[in-house]
N, C-alpha and C positions, 0 to 999 in steps of 0.2 A: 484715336486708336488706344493710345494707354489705357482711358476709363475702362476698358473694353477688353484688358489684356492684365489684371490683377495679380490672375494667377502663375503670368506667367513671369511680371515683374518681383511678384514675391518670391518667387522659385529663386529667382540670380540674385536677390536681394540678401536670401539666407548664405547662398552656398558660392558665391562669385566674387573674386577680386575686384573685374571690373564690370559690372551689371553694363553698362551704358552700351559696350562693346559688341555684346551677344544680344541685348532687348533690341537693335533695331534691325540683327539678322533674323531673330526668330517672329518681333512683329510682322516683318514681312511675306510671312506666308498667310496668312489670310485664311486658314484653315481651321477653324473651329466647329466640334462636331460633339451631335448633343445623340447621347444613350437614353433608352429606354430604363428601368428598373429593371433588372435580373439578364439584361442583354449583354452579349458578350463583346468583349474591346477585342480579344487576342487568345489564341491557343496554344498548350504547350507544344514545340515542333516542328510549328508554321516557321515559313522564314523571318525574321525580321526585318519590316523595311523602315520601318519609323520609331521617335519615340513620341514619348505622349506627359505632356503638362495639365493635371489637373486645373481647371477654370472654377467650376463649383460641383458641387457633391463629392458624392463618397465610390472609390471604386472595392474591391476584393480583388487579393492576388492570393489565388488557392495552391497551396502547397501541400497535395494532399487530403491529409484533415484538416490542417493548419488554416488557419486564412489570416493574411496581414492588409489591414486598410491604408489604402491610402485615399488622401481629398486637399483641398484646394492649396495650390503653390507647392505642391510634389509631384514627382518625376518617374514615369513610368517607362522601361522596355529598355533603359539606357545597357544594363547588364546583357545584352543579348551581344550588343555589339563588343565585349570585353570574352564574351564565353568561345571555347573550343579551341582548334589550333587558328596560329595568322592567315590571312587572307580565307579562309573557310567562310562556308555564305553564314552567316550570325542566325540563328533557331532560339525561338521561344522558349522557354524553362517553365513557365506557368501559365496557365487561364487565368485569365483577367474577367471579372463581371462587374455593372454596374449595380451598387447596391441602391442604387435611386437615382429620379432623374438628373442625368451627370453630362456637363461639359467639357472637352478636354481639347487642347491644341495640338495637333500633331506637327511634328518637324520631319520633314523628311528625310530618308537618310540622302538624299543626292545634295541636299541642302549642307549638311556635314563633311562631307566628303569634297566640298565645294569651297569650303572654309580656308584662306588663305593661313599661312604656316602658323603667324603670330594668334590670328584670333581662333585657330585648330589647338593650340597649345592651352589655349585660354579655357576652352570650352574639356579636353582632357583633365584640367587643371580641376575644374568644376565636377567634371564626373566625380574627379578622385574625393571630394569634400562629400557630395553626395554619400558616396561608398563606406567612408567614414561613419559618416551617418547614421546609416542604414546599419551598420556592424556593432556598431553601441547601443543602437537600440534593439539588436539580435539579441545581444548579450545579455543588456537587464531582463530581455524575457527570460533568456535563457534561466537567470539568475533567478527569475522570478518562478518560472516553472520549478525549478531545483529545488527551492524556497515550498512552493506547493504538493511535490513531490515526498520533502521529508516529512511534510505535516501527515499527508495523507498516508504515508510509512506509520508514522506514529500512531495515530489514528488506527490506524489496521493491525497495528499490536497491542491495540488495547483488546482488539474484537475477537483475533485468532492467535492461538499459539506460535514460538518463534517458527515451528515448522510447516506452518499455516500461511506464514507473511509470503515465501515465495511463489506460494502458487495463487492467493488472493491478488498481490502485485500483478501476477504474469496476465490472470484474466484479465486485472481492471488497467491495465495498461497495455497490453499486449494484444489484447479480446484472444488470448489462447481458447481452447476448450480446457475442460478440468481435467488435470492429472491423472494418470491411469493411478488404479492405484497398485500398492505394494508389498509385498510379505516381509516382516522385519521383526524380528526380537522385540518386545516392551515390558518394562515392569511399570506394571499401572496402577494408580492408588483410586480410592473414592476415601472417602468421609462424609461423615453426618454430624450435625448437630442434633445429639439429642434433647427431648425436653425444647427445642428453641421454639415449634410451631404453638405448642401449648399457652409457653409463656407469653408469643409475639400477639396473642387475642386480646391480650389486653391494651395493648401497648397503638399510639397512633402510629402514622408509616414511617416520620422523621424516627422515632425512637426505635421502630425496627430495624430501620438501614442501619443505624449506629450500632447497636446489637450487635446486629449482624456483619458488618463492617470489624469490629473490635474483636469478633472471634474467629473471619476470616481471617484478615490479613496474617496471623503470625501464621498460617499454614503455608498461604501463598509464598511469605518471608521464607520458609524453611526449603518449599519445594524447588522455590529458586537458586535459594546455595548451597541445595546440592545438585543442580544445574538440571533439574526434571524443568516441564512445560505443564503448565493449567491449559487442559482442555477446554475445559467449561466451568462453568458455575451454575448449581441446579439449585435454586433457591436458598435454602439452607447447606445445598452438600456441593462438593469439589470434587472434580474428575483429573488426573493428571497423568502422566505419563512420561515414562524415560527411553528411547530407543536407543537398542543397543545391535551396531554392526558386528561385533564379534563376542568371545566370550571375556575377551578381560574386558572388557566395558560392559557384561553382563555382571560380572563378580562387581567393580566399581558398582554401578550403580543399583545392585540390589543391596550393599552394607549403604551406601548414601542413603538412598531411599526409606531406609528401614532409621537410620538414626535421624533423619528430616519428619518423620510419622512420629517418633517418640518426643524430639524437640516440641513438634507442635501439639501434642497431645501434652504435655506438659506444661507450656504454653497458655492452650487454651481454660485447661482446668484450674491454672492459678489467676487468670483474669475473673473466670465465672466465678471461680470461689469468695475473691479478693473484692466483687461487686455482690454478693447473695445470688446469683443467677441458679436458678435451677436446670442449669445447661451442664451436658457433657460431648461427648464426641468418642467417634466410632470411627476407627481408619482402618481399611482391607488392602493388603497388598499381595497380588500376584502376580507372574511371569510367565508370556508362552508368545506364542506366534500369531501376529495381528497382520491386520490388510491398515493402510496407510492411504490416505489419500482424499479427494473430497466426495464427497457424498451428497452432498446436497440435491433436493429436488427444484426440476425447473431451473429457472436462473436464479437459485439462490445458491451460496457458497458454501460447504460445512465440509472444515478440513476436519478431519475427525481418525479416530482409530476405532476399529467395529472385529468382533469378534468372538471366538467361545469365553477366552481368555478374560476379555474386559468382564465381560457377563459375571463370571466367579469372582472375579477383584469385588464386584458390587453383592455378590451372597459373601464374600469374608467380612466384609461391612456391614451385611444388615442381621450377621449372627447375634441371635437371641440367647443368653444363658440362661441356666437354673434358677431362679430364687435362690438366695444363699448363697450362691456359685460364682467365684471371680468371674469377669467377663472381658476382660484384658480391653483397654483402648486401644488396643496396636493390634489385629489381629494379619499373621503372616500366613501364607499356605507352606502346606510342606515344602512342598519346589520352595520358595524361597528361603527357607529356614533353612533347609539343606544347605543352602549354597553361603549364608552366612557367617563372618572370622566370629570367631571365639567370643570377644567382648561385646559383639552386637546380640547373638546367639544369649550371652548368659542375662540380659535384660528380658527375658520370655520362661515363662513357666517352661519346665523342663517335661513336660509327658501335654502328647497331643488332643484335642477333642474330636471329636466326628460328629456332623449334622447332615442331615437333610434337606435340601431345597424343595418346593412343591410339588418337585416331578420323580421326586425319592434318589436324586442325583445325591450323591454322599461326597462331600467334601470334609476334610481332614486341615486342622485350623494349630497352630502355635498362639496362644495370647499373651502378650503383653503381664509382667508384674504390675504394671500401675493400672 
């Protein structure tokens, strides 16, 4: 019988004081029953009347979406008889399937129940080591999940802005649908690299990223401490954005905003200068009322802000001057300029421009002394 009973000798072997005890009550049932591939042992529900000792192969215990394996010399359905109130008929918590073809011992529950005091005490004693078990190795998933969780957090603030992460999270963990979206105050930047697309024809693609990479980041650097979000990144040029729930964190964040544009405009201009670069940059900042939310087509993800507002941030950026004619790096719109203290105010030519967009839209611009 033992050759014949591995799985069941390894089971008491791991988890039992005295194996000897319990291998010749549970030899004794004579009960070995063989699964198909993808057939089921047990449903969540059912009453429990037995447990089950893996012999050979692999079973699934679905939890859900979850599924934990278990195979040869582990112990199946014991948790049934520990769940709900005392004396209550013991119900299955999970579906059990065989993931191939799979043997297993079953013990009866009358077999247990049958158990004289000493060797009932024996056999609880063993559940309890089981249970142990089973909770340590709950944990390192869990730990391990957690572990995979914060990568893929990280991961996904590389891809979307910080107000991007929670609703990226919520789909890809959650399967939410996408966030409605929502009306809220922004002052939003773009920039451009001017001159970079020119210069970058010459250059292979390593020496572009670097370029490009070296006149990015101090923007990136500036827009983060003064606590704005990078939207995006459009090859050469940078989208960002500050939401603001009320008006003093419309005040805050349009003097941030506006001295984080100047930082990196000055920034950038002393890299390109300091390497011969024939590079400059263009930052447009305005303020109005955006829709929040994602956007994306199909199942794809794009938390984004869309609106009139953005639109003009992107014409204060691609203003073109005179010949001759300062063309300010920093260009503000009146709304923002308006609402600027004193000391960020006096860094911009003091008397405004007006331009034209292609549809004879006139916007009125503040630029930048440098």
């Amino acid at each position: 019988m033992a050759a014949h009973t591995s799985g069941i000798r390894t089971f008491l072997q791991r988890h039992c004081s005295d194996p000897a005890a319990l291998i010749s009550v549970f030899e004794g049932e004579h009960r070995l029953y063989t699964l198909s591939a993808n057939e089921r042992l047990c449903s969540a529900g059912e009453e429990a009347e037995s447990v089950w000792i893996v012999e050979e192969g692999q079973l699934k215990v679905l939890a859900g979406e979850s599924i934990v394996w278990r195979g040869a010399g582990e112990i199946i359905g014991e948790m049934a008889f520990l769940r709900g109130q005392a004396k209550a008929t013991p119900l299955r918590g999970n579906d059990v399937v065989a993931a191939c073809r799979t043997k297993v011992w079953k013990i009866d529950r009358a077999t247990l129940d049958g158990l004289d005091p000493t060797t009932r005490a024996l056999w609880y004693e063993t559940v309890a080591r089981v249970l142990v078990t089973k909770l340590d190795e709950a944990s390192l998933l869990r730990a391990s999940q957690a572990r995979d969780l914060a990568d893929g957090d990280r991961i996904i603030e590389r891809l979307v802005c910080p107000e991007g992460v929670q609703a990226t999270s919520a789909f890809l963990l959650n399967g939410a649908d996408r966030i409605p979206p929502v009306k809220k105050t922004a002052v939003i930047w773009f920039s451009d690299l001017s001159g970079f697309s020119a210069h970058s024809e010459g250059l292979d693609a390593s020496e572009v990223g670097d370029v490009l990479r070296r006149l990015t980041d101090p923007q990136v650097e500036e827009i983060q401490r003064a606590k704005g979000q990078v939207d995006k990144h459009m090859g050469d040029a940078v989208m960002a954005f500050w939401l603001c729930p009320d008006d003093l964190r419309v005040e805050r964040s349009l003097a941030g905003a506006t001295r984080a544009a100047l930082e990196a405009a000055r920034r950038v201009t002393d890299i390109a200068e300091a390497s011969a670069l024939p590079i400059g940059i263009r930052i447009g900042l305005h303020v109005g009322e955006v829709s929040v939310g994602d956007f994306g087509g199909g199942d794809r993800i794009a938390f984004t802000i869309v609106g009139q507002p953005v639109n003009a941030a992107a014409r204060y950026e691609q203003y073109r001057h005179d010949p001759g004619q300062p063309g300010g790096r920093v260009r503000v719109s009146d709304k923002v300029f308006a609402r600027l203290p004193d000391d960020v105010r006096s860094a911009f030519q003091p008397t405004a421009v007006e331009f034209p967009d292609k549809h004879d839209r006139r916007f009125v611009a503040y630029l930048s002394s440098i």
